[in-house]
Backbone bond lengths (Angstrom), bond angles and torsions (degrees), N, CA, C in turn:
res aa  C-N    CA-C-N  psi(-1)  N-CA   C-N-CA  omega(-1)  CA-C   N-CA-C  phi
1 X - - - 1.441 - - 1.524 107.97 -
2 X 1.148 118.64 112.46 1.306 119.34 172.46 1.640 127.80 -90.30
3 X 1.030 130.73 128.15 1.526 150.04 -155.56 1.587 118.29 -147.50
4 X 1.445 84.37 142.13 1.432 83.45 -155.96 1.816 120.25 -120.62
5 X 1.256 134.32 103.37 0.980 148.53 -162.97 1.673 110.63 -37.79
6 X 1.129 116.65 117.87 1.682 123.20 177.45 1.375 102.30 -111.09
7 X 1.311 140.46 -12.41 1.471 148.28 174.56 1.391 111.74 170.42
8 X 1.677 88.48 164.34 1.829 93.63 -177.65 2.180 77.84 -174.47
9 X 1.890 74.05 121.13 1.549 99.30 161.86 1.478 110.39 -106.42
10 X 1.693 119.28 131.75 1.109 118.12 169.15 1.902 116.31 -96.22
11 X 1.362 122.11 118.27 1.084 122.34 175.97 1.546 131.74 -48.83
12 X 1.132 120.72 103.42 1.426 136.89 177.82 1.723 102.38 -41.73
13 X 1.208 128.08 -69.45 1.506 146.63 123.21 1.290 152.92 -35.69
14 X 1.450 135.82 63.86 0.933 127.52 -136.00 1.604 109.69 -83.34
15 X 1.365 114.41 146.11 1.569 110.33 -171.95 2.064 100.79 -87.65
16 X 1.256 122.73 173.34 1.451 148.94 148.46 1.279 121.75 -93.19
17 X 1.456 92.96 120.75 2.243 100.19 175.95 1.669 106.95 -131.19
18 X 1.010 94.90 -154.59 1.638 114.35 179.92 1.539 96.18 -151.81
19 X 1.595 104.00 135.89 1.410 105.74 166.59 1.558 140.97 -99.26
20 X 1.231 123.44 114.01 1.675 109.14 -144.96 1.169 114.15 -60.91
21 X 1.410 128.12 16.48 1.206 146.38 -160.95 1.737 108.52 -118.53
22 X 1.384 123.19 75.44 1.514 106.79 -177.22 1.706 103.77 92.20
23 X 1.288 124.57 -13.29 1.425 129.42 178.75 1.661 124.54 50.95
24 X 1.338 96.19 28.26 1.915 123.52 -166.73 1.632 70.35 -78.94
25 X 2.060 97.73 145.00 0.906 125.94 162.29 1.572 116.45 -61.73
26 X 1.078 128.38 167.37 1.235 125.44 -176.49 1.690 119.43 -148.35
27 X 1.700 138.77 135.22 1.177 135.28 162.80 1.134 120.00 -80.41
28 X 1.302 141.15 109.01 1.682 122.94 -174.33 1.640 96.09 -90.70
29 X 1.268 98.58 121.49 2.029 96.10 155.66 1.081 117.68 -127.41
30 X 1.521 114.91 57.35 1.456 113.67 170.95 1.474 120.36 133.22
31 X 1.796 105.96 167.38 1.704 87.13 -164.18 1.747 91.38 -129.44
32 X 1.024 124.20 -145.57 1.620 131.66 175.29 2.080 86.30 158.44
33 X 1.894 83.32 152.24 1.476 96.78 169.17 1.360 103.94 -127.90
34 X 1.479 115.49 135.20 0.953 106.01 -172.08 2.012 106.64 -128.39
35 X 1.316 113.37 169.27 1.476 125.36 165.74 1.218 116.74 -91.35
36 X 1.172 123.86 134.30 1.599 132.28 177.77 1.534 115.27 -97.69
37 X 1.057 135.21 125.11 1.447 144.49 -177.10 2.117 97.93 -24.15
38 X 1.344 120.16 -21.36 1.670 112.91 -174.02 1.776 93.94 -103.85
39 X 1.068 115.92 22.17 1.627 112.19 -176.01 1.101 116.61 57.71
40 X 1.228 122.47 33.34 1.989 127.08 164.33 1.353 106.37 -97.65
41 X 1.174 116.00 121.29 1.664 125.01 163.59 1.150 120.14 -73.31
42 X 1.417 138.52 129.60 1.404 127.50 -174.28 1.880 95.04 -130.23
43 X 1.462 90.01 161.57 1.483 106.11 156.36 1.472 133.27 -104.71
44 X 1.290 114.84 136.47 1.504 109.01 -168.61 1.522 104.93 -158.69
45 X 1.367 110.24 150.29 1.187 117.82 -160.74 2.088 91.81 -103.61
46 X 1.398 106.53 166.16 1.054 150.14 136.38 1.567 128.76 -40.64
47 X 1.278 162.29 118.53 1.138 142.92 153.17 1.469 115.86 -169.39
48 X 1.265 115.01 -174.21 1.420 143.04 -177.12 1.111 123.13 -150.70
49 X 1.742 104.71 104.65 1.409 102.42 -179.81 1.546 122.26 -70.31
50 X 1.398 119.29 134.52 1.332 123.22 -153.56 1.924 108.09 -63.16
51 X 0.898 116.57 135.82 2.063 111.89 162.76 1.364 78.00 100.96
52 X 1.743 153.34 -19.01 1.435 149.90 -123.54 1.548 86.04 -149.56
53 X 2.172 103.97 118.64 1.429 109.66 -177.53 1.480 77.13 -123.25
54 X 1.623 118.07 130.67 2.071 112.34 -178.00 1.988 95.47 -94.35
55 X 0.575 67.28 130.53 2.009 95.52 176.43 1.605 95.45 -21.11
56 X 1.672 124.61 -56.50 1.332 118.67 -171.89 1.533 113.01 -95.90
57 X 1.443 113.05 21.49 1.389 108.01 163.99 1.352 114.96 83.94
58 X 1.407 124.43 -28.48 1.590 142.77 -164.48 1.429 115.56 -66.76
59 X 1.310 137.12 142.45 1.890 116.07 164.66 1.148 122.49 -46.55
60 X 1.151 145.51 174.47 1.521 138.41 120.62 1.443 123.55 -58.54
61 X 1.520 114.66 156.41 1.545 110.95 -165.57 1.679 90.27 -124.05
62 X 0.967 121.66 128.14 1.752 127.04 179.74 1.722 102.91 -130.66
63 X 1.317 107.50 153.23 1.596 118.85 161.73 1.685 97.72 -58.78
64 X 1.186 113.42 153.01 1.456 139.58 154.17 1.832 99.31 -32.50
65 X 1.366 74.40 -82.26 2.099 97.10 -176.79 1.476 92.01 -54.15
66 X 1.163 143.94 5.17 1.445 110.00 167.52 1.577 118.31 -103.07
67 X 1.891 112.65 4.83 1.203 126.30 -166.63 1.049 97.87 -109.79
68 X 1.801 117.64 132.14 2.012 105.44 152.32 1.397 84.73 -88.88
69 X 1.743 109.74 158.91 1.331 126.47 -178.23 1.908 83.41 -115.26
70 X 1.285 99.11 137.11 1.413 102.99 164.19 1.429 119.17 -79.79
């Protein structure tokens, strides 16, 4: 699915969440909004699940709604 970047703030400060997914701690560094190939803009965070290094080095990209922010 290709999507297409309309912004992305990187956090000076990074916030703490939980992911509703598995309830793995989480680093947020940052957000971006993006367009989806059907013209829906979504919000989604940035992160790194904590104790969790991903093979290509990259963040993870999650919905907003899929993060509690502490």
């Amino acid at each position: 699915m290709e999507q297409t970047v309309l912004s992305q703030t990187d956090y000076t400060e990074t916030k703490t969440g939980i992911s509703n997914f598995g309830g793995d701690p989480v680093t947020i560094i940052g957000e971006r909004l993006v367009r989806l190939p059907n013209d829906v803009e979504v919000e989604q965070y940035l992160y790194h699940i904590v104790g969790h290094t991903p093979e290509n080095g990259q963040p993870f990209v999650g919905l907003k709604a899929n993060i509690i922010v502490d």
